[in-house]
C-alpha positions in Angstrom: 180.5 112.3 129.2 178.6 115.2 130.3 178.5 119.1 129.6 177.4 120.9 132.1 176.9 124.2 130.9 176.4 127.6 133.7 172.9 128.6 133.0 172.3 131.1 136.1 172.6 132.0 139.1 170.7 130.2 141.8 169.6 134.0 143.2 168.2 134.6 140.3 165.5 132.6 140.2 162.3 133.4 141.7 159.8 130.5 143.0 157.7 129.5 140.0 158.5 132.3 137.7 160.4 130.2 134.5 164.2 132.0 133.4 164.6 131.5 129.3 168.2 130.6 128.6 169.9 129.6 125.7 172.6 127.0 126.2 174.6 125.9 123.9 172.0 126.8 120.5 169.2 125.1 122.5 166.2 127.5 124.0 165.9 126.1 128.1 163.4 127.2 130.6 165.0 127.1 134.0 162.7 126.8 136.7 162.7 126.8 140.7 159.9 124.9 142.5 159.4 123.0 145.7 162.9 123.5 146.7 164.1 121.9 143.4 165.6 123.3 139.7 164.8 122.0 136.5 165.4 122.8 132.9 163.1 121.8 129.9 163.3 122.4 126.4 161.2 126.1 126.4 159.7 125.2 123.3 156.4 123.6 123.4 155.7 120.3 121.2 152.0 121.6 120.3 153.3 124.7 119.3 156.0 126.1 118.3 155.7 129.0 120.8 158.0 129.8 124.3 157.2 127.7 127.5 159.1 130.0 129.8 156.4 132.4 129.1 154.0 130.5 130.8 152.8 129.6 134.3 154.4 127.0 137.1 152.2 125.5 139.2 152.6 121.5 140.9 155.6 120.9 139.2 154.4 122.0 135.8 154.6 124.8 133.1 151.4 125.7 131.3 152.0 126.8 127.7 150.4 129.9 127.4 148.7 130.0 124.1 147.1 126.6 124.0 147.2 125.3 127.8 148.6 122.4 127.4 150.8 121.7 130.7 154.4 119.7 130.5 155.3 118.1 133.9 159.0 119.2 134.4 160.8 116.2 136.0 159.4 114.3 132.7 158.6 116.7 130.2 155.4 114.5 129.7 152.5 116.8 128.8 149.7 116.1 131.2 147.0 117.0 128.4 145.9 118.2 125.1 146.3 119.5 122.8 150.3 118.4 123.2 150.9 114.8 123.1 154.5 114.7 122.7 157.1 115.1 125.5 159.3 118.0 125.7 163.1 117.4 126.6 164.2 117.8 130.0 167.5 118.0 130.8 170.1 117.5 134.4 170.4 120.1 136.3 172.9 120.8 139.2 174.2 123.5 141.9 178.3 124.4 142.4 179.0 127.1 144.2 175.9 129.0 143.7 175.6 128.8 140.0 173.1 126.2 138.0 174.2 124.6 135.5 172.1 122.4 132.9 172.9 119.4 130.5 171.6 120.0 127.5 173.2 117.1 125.4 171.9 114.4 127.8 168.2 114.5 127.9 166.3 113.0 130.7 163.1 112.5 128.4 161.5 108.9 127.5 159.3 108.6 125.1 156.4 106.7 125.9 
C-alpha cells in the first residue's frame, strides 16, 4: 500500500535549489533537476546536520559541512566521509502538486 503524501507544489521548486519538508515526522529534501523530482531523507548519514541546505549539482546534493555528496535517485553517497546511504523515497506529480512516499523507501543497502 502506498501513502503518498502532498509535499509541494511543483511551481515551487526552483532548478537545483533543495525544498526541506517534513512529511509525516520524517525531515525530506525535495529537489528538481534535469526535468525530474526527487525526495531524500534531508538528514545526512555522516552527520547529523540538514542536506537541503546544501548544493545540487549532476544529480547530487552535497552536505554542506563535511562535503560528502548523496546521489539522489539512490541515496548512495558518492564519497567520504559518509559511507552509508541515505533514504530516498517515490515521488510523483497530480495536478500540479508533488507528492512523496515516505514509508516506502527506494534505498538498497549495499
Amino acid at each position: 500500500m502506498t501513502t503518498f503524501v502532498r509535499a509541494c507544489e511543483l511551481g515551487e521548486l526552483d532548478e537545483d535549489t533543495p525544498r526541506r519538508v517534513e512529511l509525516d515526522g520524517t525531515p525530506v529534501s525535495v529537489v528538481r533537476t534535469g526535468g525530474e523530482v526527487y525526495a531524500i531523507h534531508d538528514i545526512c548519514s555522516h552527520a547529523n546536520v540538514s542536506l537541503s541546505e546544501g548544493e545540487v549539482e549532476d544529480c547530487q546534493i552535497e552536505c554542506w559541512l563535511h562535503g560528502s555528496a548523496f546521489d539522489l535517485r539512490t541515496g548512495k553517497p558518492s564519497g567520504l566521509p559518509a559511507t552509508r546511504p541515505v533514504p530516498v523515497y517515490p515521488v510523483k506529480i497530480e495536478g500540479g502538486s508533488v507528492f512523496v512516499d515516505v514509508h516506502a523507501s527506494l534505498t538498497q543497502e549495499s
